[in-house]
PyMOL commands that place a pseudoatom at each C-alpha (Angstrom):
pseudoatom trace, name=CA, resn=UNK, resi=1, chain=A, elem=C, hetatm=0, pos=[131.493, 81.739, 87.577]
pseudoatom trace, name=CA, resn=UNK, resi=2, chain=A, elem=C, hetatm=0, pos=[133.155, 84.163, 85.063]
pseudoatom trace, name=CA, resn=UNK, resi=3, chain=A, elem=C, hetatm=0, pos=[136.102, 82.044, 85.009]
pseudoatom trace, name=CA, resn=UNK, resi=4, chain=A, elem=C, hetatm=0, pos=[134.285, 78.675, 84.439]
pseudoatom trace, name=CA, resn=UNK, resi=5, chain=A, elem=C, hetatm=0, pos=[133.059, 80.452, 81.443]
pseudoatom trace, name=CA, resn=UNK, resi=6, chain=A, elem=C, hetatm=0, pos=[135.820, 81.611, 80.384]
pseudoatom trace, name=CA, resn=UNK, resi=7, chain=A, elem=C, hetatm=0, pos=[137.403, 78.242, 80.629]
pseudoatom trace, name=CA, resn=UNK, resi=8, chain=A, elem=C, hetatm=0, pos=[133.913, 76.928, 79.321]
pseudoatom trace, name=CA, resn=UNK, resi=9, chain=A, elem=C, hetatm=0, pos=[135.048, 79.102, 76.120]
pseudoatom trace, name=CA, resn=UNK, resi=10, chain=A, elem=C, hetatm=0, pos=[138.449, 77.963, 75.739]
pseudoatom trace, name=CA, resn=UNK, resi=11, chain=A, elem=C, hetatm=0, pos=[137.036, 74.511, 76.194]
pseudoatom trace, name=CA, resn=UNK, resi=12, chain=A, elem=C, hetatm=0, pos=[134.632, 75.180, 73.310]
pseudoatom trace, name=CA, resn=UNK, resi=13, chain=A, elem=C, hetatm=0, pos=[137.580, 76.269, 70.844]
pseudoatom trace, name=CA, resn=UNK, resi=14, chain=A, elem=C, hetatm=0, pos=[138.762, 72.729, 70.483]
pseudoatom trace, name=CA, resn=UNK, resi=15, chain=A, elem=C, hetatm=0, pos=[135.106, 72.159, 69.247]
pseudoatom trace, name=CA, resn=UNK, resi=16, chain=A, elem=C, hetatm=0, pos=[134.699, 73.816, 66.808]
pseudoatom trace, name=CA, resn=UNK, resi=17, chain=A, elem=C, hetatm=0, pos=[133.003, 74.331, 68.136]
pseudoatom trace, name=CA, resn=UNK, resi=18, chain=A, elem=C, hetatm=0, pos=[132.750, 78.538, 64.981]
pseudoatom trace, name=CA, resn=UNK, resi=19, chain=A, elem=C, hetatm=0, pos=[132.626, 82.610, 62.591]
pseudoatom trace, name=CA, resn=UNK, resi=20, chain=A, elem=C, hetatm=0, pos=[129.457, 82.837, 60.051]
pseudoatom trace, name=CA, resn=UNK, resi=21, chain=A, elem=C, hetatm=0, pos=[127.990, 80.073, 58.026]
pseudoatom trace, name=CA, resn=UNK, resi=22, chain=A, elem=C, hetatm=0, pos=[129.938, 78.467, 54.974]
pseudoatom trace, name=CA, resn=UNK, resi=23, chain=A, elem=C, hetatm=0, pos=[128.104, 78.413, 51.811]
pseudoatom trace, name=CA, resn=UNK, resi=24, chain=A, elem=C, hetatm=0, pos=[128.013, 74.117, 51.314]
pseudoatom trace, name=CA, resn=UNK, resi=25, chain=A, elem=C, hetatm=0, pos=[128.182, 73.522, 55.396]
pseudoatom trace, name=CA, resn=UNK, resi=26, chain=A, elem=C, hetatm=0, pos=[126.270, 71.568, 57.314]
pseudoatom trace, name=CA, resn=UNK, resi=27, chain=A, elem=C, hetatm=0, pos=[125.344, 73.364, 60.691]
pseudoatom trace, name=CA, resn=UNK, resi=28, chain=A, elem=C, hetatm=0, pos=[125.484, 71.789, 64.255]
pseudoatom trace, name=CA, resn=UNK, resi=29, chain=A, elem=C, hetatm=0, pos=[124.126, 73.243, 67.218]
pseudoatom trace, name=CA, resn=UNK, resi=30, chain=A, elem=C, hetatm=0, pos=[124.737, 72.820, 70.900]
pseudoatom trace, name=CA, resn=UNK, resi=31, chain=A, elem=C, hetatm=0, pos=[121.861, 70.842, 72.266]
pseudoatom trace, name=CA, resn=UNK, resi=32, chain=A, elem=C, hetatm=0, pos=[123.788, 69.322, 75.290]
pseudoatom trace, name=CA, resn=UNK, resi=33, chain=A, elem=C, hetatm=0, pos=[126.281, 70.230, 78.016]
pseudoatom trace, name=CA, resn=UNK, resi=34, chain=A, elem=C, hetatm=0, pos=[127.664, 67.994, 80.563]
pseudoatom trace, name=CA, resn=UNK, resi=35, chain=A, elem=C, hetatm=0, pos=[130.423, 70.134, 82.441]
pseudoatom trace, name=CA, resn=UNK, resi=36, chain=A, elem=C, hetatm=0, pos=[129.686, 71.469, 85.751]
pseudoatom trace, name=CA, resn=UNK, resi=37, chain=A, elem=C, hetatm=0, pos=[127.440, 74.168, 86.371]
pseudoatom trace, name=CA, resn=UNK, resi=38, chain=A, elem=C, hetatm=0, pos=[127.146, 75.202, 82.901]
pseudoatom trace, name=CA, resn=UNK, resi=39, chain=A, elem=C, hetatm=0, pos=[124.020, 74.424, 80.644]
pseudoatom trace, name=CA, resn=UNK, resi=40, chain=A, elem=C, hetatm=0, pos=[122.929, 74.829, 76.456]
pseudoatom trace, name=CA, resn=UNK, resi=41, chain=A, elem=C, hetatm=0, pos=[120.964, 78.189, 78.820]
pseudoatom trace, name=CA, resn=UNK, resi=42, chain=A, elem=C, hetatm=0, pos=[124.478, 79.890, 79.107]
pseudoatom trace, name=CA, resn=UNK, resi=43, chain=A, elem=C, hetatm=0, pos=[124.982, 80.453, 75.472]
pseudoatom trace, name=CA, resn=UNK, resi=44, chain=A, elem=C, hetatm=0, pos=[122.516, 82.866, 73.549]
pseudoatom trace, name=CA, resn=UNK, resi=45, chain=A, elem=C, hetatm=0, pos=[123.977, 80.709, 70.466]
pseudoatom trace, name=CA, resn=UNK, resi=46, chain=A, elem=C, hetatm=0, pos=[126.727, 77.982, 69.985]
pseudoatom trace, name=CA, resn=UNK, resi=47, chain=A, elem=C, hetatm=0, pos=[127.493, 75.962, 67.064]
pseudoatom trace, name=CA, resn=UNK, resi=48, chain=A, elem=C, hetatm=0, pos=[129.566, 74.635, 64.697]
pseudoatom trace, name=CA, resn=UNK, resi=49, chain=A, elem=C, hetatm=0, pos=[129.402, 74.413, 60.760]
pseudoatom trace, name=CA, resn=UNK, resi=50, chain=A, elem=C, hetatm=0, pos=[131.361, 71.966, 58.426]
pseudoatom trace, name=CA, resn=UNK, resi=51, chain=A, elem=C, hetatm=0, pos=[132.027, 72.497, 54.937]
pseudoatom trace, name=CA, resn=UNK, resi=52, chain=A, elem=C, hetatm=0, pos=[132.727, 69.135, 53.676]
pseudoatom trace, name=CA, resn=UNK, resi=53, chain=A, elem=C, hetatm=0, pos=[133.244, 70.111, 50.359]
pseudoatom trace, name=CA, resn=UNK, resi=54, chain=A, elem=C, hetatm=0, pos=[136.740, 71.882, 51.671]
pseudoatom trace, name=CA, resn=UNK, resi=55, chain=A, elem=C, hetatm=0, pos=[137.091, 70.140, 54.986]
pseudoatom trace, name=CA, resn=UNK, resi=56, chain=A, elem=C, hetatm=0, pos=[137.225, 73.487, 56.801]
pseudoatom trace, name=CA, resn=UNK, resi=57, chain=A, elem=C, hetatm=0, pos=[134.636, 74.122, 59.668]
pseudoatom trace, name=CA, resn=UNK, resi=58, chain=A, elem=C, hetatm=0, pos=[133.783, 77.155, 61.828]
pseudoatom trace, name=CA, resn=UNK, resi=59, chain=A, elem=C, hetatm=0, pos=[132.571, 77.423, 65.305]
pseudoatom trace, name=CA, resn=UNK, resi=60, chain=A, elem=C, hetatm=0, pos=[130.975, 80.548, 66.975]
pseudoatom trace, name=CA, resn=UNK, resi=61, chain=A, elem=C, hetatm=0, pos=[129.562, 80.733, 70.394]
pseudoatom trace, name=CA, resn=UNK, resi=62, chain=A, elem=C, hetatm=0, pos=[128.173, 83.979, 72.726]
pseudoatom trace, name=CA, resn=UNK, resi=63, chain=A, elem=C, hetatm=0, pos=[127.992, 83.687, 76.482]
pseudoatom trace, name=CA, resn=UNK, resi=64, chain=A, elem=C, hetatm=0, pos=[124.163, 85.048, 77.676]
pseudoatom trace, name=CA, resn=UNK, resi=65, chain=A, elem=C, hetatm=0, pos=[125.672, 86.455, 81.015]
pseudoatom trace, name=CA, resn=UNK, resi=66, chain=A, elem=C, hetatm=0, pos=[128.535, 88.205, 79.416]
pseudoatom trace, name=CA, resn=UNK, resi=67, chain=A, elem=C, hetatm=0, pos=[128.022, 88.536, 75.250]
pseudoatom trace, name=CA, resn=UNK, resi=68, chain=A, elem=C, hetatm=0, pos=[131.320, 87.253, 75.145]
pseudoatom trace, name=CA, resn=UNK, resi=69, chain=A, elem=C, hetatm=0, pos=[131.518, 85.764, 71.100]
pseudoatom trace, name=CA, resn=UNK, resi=70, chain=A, elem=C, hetatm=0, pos=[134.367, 83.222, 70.947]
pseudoatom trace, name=CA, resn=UNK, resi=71, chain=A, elem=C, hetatm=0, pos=[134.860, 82.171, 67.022]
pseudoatom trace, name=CA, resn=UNK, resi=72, chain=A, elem=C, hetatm=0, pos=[137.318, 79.316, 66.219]
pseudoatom trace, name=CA, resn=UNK, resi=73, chain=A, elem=C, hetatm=0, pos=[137.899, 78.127, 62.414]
pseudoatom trace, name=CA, resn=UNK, resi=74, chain=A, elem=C, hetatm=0, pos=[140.243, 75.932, 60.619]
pseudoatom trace, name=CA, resn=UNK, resi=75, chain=A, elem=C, hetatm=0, pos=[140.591, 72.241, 58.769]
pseudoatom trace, name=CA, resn=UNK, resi=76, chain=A, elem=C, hetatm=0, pos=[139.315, 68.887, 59.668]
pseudoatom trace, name=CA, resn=UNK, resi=77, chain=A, elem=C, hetatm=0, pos=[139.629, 65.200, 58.769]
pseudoatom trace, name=CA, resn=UNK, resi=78, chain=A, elem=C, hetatm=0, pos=[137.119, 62.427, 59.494]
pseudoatom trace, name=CA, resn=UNK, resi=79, chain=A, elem=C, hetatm=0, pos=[138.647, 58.942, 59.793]
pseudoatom trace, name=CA, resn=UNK, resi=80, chain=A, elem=C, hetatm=0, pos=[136.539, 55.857, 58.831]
pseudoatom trace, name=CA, resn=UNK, resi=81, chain=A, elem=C, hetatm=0, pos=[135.116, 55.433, 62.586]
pseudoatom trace, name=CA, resn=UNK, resi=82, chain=A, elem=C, hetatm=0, pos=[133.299, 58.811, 62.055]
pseudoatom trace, name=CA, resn=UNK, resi=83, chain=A, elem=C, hetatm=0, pos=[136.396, 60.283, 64.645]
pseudoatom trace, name=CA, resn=UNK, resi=84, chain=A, elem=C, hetatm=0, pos=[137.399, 63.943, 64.193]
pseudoatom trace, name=CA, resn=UNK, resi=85, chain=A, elem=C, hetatm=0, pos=[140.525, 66.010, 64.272]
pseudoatom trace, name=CA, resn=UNK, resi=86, chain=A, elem=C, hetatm=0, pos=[141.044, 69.244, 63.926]
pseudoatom trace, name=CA, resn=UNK, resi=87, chain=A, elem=C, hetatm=0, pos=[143.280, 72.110, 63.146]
pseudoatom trace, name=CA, resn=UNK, resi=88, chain=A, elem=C, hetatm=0, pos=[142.805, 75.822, 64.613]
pseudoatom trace, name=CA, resn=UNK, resi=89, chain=A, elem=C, hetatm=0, pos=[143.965, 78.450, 62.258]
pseudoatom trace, name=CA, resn=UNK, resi=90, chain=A, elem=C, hetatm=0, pos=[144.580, 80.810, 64.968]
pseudoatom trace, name=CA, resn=UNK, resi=91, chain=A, elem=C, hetatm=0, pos=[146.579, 79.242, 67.270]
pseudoatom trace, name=CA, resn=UNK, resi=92, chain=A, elem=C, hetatm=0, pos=[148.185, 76.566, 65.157]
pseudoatom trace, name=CA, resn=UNK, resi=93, chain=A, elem=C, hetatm=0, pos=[150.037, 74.937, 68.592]
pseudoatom trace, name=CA, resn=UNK, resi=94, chain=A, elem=C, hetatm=0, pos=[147.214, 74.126, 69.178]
pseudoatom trace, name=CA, resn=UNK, resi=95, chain=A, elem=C, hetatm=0, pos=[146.024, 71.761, 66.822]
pseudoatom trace, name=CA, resn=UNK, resi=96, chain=A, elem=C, hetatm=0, pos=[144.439, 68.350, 66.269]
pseudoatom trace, name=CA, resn=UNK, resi=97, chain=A, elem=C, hetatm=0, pos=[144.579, 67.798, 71.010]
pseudoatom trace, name=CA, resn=UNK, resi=98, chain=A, elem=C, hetatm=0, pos=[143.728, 70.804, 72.817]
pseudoatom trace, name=CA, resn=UNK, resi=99, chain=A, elem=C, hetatm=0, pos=[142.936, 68.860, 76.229]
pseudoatom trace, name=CA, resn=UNK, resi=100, chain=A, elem=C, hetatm=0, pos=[143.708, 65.480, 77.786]
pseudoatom trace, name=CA, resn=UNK, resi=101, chain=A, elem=C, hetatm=0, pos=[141.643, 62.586, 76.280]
pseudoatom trace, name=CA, resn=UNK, resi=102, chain=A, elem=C, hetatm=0, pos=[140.092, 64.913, 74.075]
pseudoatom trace, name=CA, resn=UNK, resi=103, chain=A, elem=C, hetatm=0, pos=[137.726, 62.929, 71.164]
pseudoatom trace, name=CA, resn=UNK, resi=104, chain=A, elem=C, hetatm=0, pos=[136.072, 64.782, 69.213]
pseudoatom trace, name=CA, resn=UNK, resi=105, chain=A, elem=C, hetatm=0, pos=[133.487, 62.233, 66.474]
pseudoatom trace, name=CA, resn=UNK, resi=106, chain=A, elem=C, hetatm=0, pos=[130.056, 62.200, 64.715]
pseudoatom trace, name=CA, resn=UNK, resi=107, chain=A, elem=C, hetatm=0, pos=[127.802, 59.505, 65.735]
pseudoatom trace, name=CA, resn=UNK, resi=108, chain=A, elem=C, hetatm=0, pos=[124.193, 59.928, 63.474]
pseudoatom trace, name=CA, resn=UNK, resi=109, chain=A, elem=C, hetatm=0, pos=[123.244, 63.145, 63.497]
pseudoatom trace, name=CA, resn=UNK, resi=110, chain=A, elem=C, hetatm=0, pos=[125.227, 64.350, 65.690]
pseudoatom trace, name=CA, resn=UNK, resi=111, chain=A, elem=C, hetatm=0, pos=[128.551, 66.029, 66.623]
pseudoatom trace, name=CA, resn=UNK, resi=112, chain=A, elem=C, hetatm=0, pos=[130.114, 64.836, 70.130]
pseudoatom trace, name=CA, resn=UNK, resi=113, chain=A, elem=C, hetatm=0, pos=[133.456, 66.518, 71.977]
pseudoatom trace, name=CA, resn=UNK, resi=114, chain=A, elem=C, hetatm=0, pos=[134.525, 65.130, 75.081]
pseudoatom trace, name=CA, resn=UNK, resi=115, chain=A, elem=C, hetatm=0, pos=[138.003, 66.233, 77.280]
pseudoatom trace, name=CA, resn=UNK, resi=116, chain=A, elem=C, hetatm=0, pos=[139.528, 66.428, 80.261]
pseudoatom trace, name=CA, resn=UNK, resi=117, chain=A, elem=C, hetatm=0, pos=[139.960, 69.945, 81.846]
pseudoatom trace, name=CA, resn=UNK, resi=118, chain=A, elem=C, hetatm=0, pos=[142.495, 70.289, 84.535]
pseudoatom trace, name=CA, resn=UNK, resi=119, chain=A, elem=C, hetatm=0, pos=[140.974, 71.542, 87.675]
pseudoatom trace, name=CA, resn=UNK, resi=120, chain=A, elem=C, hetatm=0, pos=[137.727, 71.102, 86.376]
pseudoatom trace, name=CA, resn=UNK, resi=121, chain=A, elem=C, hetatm=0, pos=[137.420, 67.453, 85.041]
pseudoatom trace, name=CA, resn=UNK, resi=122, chain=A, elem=C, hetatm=0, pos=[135.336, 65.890, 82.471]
pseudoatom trace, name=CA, resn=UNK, resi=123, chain=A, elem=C, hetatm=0, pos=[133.319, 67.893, 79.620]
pseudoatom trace, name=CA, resn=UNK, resi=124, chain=A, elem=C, hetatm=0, pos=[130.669, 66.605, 77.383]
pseudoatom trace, name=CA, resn=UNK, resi=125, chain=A, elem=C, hetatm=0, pos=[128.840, 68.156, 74.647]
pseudoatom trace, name=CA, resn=UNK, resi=126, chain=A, elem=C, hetatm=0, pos=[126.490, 67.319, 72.128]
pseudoatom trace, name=CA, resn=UNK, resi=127, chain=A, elem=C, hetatm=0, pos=[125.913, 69.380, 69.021]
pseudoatom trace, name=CA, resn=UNK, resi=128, chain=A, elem=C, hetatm=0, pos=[122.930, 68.381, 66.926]
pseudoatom trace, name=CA, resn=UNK, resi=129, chain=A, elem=C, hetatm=0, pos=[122.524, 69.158, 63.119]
pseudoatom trace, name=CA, resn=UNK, resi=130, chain=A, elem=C, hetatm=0, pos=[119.963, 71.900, 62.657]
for i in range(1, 130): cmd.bond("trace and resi %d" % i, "trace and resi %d" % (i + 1))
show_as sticks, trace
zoom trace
């Protein structure tokens, strides 16, 4: 289990998923999980925040079982289908695809990732705007 959530974590990266709350962002928080084992229950917190204003986001999680914070920030760009890409300002190799068939879109309200994890297989998540 501790490395599912770690990989959960790295997963989550590609998200925005996330360090403090921008002044002019708009705050989305993990209200769905589709990826083995793991549930919203895991996470004491986990969202995302995008400053439109700058096109710069931030994403912040912390694992329940472990207090493990993982914080991710950097640029976006939203296309006119609402589709997503991002840059990570840490670990700049890893920008705009950090997994196989990753999407990453808004659709209403809310903020949708999807990827492909080797040796783990398909992730789903669903952040909603608070």
């Amino acid at each position: 289990m501790k490395k599912l959530c770690k990989v959960l974590l790295s997963c989550l990266l590609f998200v925005l998923l996330l360090v403090g709350c921008a002044d002019n962002g708009i705050r989305y928080d993990l209200t769905e999980v589709d990826f083995s084992s793991v549930t919203v229950d895991h996470y004491e917190y986990n969202y995302i925040e995008f400053d439109f204003e700058s096109n710069t986001y931030e994403l912040e999680n912390k694992a329940k079982g472990n207090g493990i914070i993982t914080r991710q920030k950097g640029s976006f760009f939203v296309d006119d289908e609402d589709y997503v890409t991002i840059t990570n300002d840490d670990i700049p190799s890893q920008d705009y695809l950090l997994y196989e068939g990753e999407t990453l879109y808004f659709k209403g309200d809310n903020f949708h990732a999807e990827a492909y994890i080797p040796g783990y297989g398909n992730v789903y998540m669903i952040f909603s705007k608070s």
